[in-house]
BAGULO-748361 format. One record per atom (N, C-alpha, C): residue in one letter; x, y, z. Coordinates in steps of 0.02 Angstrom, whole numbers, plus 50000, padded with zeros to 5 digits. Layout:
<sites>
AXYZ ...
</sites>
This chain:
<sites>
X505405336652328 X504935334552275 X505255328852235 X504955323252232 X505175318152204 X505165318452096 X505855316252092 X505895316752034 X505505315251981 X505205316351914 X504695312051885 X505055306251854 X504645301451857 X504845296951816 X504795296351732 X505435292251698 X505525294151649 X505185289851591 X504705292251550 X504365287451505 X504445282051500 X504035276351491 X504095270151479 X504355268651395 X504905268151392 X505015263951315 X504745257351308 X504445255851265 X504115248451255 X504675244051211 X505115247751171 X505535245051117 X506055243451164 X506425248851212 X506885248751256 X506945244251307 X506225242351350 X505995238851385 X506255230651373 X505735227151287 X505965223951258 X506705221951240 X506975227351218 X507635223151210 X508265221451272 X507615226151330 X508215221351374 X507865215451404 X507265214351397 X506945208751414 X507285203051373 X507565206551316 X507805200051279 X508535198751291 X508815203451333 X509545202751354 X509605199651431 X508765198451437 X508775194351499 X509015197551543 X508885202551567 X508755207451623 X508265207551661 X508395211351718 X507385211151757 X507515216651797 X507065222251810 X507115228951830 X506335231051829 X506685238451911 X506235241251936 X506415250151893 X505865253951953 X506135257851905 X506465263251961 X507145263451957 X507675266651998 X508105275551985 X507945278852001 X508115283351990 X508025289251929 X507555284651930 X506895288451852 X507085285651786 X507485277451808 X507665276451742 X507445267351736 X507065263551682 X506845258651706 X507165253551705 X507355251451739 X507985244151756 X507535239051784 X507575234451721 X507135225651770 X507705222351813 X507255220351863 X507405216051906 X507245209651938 X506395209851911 X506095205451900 X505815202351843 X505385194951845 X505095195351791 X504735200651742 X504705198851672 X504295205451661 X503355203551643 X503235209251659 X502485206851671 X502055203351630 X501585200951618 X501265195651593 X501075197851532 X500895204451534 X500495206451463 X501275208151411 X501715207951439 X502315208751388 X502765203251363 X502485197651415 X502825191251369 X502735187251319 X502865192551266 X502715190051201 X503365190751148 X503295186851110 X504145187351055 X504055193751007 X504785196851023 X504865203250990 X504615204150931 X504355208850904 X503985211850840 X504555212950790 X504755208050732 X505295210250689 X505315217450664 X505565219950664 X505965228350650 X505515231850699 X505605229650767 X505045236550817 X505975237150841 X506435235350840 X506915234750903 X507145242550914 X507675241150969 X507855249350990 X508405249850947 X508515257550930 X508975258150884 X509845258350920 X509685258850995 X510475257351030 X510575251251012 X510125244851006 X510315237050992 X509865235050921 X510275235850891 X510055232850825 X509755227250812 X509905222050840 X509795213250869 X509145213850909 X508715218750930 X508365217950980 X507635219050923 X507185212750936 X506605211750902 X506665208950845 X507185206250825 X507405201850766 X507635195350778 X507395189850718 X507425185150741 X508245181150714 X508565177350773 X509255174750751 X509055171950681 X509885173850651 X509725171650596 X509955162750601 X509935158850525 X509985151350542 X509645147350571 X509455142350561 X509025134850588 X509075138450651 X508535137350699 X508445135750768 X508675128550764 X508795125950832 X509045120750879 X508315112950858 X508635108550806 X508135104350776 X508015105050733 X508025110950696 X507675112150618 X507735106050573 X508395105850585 X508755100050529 X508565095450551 X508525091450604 X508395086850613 X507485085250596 X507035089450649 X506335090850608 X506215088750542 X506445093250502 X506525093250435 X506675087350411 X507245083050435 X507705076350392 X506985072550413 X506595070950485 X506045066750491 X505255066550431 X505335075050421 X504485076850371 X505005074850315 X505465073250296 X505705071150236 X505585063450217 X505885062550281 X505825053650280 X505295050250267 X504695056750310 X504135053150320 X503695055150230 X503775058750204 X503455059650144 X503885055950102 X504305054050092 X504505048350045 X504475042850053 X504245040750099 X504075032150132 X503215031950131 X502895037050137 X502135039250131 X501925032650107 X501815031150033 X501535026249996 X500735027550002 X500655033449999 X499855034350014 X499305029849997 X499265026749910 X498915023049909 X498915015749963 X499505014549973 X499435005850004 X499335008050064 X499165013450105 X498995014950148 X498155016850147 X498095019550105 X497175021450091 X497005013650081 X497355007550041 X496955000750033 X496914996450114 X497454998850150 X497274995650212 X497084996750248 X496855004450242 X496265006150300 X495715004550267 X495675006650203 X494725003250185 X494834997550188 X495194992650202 X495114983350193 X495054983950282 X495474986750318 X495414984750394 X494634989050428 X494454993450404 X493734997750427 X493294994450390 X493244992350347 X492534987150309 X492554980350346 X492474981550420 X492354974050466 X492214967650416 X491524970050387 X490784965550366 X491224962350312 X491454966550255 X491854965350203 X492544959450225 X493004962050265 X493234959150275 X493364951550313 X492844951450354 X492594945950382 X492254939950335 X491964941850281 X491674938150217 X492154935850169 X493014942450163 X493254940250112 X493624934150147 X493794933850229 X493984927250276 X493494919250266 X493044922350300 X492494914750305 X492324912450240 X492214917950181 X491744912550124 X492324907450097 X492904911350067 X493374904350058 X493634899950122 X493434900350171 X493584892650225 X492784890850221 X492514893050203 X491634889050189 X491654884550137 X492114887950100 X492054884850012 X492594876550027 X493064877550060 X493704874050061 X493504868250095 X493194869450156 X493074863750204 X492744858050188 X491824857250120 X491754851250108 X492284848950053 X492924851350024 X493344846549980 X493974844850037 X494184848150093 X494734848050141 X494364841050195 X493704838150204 X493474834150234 X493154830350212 X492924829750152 X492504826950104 X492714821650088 X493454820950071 X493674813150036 X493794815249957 X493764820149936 X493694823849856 X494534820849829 X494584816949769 X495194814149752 X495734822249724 X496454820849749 X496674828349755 X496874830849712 X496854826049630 X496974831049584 X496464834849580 X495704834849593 X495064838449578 X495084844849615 X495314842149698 X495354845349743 X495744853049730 X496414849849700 X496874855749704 X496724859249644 X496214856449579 X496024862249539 X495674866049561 X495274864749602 X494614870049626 X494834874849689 X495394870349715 X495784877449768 X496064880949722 X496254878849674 X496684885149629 X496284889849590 X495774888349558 X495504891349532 X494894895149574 X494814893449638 X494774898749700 X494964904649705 X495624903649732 X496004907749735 X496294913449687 X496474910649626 X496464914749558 X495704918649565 X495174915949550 X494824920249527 X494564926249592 X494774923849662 X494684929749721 X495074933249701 X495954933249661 X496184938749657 X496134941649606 X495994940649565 X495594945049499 X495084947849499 X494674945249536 X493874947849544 X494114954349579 X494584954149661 X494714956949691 X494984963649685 X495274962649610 X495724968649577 X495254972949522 X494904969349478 X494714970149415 X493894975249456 X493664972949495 X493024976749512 X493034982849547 X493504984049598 X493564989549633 X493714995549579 X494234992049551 X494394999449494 X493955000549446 X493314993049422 X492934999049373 X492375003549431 X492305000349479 X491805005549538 X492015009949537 X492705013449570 X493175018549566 X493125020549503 X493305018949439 X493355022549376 X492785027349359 X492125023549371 X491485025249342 X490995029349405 X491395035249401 X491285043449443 X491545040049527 X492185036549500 X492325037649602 X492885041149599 X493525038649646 X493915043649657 X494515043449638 X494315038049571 X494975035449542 X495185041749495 X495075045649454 X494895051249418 X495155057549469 X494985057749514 X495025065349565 X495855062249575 X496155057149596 X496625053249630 X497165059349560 X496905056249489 X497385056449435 X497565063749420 X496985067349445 X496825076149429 X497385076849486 X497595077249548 X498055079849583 X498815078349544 X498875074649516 X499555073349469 X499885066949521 X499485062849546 X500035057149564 X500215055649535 X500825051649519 X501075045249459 X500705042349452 X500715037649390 X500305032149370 X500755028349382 X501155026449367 X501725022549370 X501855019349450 X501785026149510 X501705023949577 X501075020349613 X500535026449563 X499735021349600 X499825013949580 X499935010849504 X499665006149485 X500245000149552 X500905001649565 X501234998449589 X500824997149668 X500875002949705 X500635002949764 X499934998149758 X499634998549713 X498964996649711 X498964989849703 X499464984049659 X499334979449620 X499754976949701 X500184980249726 X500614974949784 X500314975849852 X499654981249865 X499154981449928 X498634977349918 X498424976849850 X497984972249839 X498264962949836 X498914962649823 X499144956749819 X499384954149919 X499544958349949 X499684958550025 X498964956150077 X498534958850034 X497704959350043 X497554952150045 X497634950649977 X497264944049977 X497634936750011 X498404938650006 X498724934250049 X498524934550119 X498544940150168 X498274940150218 X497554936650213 X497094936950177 X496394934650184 X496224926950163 X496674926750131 X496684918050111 X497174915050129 X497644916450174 X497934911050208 X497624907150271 X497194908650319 X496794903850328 X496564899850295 X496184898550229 X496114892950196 X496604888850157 X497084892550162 X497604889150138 X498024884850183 X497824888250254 X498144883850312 X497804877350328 X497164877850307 X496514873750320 X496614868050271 X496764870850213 X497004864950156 X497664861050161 X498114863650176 X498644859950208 X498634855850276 X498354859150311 X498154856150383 X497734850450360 X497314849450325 X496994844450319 X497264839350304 X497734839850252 X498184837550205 X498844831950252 X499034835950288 X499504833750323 X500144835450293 X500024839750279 X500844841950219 X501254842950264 X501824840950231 X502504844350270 X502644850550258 X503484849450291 X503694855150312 X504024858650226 X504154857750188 X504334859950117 X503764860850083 X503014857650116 X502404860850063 X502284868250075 X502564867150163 X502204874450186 X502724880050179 X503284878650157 X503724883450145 X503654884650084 X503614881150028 X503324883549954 X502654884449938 X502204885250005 X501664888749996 X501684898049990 X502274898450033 X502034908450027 X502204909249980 X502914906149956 X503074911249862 X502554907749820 X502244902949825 X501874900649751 X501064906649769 X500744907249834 X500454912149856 X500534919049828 X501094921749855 X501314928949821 X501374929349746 X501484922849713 X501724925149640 X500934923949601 X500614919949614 X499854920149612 X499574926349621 X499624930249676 X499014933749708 X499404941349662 X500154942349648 X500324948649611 X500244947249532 X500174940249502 X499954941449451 X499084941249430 X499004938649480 X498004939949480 X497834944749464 X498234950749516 X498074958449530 X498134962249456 X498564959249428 X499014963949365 X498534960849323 X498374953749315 X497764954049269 X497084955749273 X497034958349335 X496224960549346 X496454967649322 X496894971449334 X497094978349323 X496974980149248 X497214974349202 X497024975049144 X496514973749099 X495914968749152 X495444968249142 X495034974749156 X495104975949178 X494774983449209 X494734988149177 X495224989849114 X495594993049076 X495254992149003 X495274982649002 X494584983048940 X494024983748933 X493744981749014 X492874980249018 X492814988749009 X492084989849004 X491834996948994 X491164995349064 X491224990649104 X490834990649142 X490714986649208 X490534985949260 X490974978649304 X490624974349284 X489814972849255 X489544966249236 X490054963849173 X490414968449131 X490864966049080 X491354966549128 X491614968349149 X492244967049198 X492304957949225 X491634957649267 X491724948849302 X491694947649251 X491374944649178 X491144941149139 X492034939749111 X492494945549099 X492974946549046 X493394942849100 X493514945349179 X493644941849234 X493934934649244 X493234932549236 X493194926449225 X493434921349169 X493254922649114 X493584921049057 X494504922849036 X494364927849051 X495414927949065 X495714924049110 X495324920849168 X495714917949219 X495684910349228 X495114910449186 X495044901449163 X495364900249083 X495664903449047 X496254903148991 X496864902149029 X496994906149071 X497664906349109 X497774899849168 X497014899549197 X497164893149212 X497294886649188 X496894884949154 X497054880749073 X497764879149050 X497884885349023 X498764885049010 X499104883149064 X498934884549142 X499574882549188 X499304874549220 X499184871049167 X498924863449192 X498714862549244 X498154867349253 X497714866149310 X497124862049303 X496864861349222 X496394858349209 X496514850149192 X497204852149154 X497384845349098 X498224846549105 X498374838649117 X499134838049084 X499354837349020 X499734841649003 X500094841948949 X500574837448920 X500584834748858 X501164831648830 X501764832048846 X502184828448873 X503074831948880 X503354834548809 X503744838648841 X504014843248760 X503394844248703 X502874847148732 X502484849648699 X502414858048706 X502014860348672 X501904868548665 X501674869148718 X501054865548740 X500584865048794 X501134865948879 X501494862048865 X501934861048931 X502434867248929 X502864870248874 X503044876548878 X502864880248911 X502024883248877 X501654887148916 X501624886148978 X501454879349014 X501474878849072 X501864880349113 X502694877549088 X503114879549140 X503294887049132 X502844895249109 X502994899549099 X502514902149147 X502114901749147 X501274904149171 X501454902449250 X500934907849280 X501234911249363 X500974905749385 X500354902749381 X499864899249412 X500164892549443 X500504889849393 X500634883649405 X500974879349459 X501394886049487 X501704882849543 X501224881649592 X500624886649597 X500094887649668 X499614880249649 X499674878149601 X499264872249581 X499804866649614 X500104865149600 X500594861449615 X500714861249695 X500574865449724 X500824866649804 X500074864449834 X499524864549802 X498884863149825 X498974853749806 X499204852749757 X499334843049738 X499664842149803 X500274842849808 X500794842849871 X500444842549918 X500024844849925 X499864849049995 X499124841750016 X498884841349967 X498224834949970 X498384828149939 X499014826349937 X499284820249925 X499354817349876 X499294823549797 X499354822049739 X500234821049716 X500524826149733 X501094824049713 X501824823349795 X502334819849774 X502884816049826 X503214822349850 X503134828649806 X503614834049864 X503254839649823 X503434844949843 X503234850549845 X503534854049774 X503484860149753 X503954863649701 X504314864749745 X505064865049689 X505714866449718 X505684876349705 X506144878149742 X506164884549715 X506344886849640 X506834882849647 X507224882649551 X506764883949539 X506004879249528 X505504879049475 X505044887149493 X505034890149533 X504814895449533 X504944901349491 X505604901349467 X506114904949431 X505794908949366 X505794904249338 X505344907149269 X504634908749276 X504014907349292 X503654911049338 X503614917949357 X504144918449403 X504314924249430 X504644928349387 X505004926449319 X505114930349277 X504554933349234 X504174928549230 X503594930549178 X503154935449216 X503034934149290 X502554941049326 X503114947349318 X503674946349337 X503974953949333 X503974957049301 X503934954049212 X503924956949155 X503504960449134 X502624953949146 X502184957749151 X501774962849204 X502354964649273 X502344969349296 X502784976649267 X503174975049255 X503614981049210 X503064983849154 X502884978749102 X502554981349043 X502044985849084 X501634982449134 X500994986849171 X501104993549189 X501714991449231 X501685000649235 X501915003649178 X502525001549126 X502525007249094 X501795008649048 X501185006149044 X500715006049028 X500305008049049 X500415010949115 X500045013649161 X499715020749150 X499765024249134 X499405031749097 X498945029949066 X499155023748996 X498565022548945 X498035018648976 X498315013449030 X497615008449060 X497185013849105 X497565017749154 X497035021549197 X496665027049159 X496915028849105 X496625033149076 X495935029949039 X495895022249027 X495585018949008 X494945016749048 X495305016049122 X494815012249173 X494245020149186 X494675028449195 X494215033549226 X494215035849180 X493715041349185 X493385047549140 X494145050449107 X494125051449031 X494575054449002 X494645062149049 X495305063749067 X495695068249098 X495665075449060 X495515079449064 X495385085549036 X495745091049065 
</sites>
């Protein structure tokens, strides 16, 4: 009479499945020998193990093989995030229609003064004051749309910084408009026949333009209570500022007038548009960029640390 066989342990079974064993069942006692069957390949049940192996159904302790490394990548990758300048370049690259308009209307606008014969001090005021007012308009309207019930408000309720949105925001929107108006800016030089020093002091007089546009539409945004007061206030802040950076009128030497000028962001991008259409013999030097670029940084510093009171200004008081 053949012996009976001896109960199946499921705990017992397991922990030698996990000692990597394989067994039949031999002499009424169950020893693997093979794989083990399909409905049991599953990871041990923490505290089911057998009480001969303590280790059996528990998980090693310490990082598995990558943790750290895993880990060092979701680290990297959430501190490099920059979520907002990432949300402005997918809505600028998915708004085709939008973006295709913010391309063609300024090379529409540019081409009868770039072929026209237009004398180039006139010329290079009206490219400048182009350009200025695309990047103010560009800045100052989205945020009162957003302020007035969009998602500028929900953005502030999760606890981002202010300090990080307004940055991310003022240098995606300044990246924005350089990408979108350098075709006409290539178009105006190209016409021009400028050299090789117009077109190299075109990107910084570009960039220092298009980040202080942004920072003054930001704070336009901040006063208007509405976007028809927004363009109106828009507009009028950016034709003062143009004004002061002798875009309209030359200034007296060693006058107040000319101070202001050589302080104010604008003036170099005016100057690179003369250069550029045969108003003036060379280009700005970098030197002359200097102070300029001091005056946007400053009034980038003041912005953000101002940043709580303006956004709190542009959306629904925070509750």
């Amino acid at each position: 009479m053949a012996r009976p066989r001896a109960p199946w342990d499921g705990a017992d079974s397991r922990s030698r499945v996990r000692r990597g064993l394989r067994g039949v069942h031999c002499g009424g006692e169950l020893t693997w020998i093979g794989p083990p069957p399909r409905a049991h390949r599953f990871p041990p049940v923490p505290g089911s193990g057998d009480r001969r192996d303590p280790g059996a159904g528990a998980r090693p302790r310490g990082p598995l093989p990558g943790d750290d490394r895993r880990e060092a990548r979701l680290r990297g990758r959430r501190a490099v995030s920059l979520p907002i300048w990432r949300i402005e370049w997918r809505i600028a690259i998915r708004r085709r229609r939008l973006l295709a308009f913010n391309v063609g209307i300024p090379l529409l606008l540019v081409v009868p003064l770039s072929f026209g014969g237009a004398p180039a001090y006139h010329a290079s005021s009206a490219y400048t004051m182009l350009f200025v007012l695309f990047g103010t308009f560009g800045s100052a309207i989205p945020l009162l749309r957003e302020g007035d019930g969009g998602p500028l408000r929900r953005i502030l309720l999760t606890g981002f910084p202010e300090p990080a949105f307004v940055t991310e925001r003022v240098l995606a929107g300044s990246a924005l408009d350089l990408l979108q108006l350098f075709p006409a800016m290539a178009l105006v030089l190209g016409a021009g026949r400028a050299g090789t020093d117009v077109w190299v002091a075109a990107i910084p007089a570009l960039i220092l333009a298009f980040v202080a546009a942004n920072l003054v539409g930001l704070w336009v945004a901040a006063l208007a209570r509405s976007i028809a007061e927004g363009a109106l206030l828009a507009a009028v802040v950016s034709l003062f500022l143009l004004h002061g950076s002798g875009v309209f009128r030359t200034p007296a030497p060693d006058s107040w007038g000319a101070i202001l000028e050589s302080v104010l962001p604008y003036r170099a991008l005016h100057e690179t548009f003369l250069a550029g259409t045969g108003g003036l013999t060379e280009a700005p030097m970098p030197a002359g960029l200097l102070v300029p670029a001091v005056t946007t940084a400053l009034l980038f510093a003041v912005t953000v640390g101002c940043s709580s009171k303006l956004l709190e200004r542009i959306s629904d008081p925070i509750r």
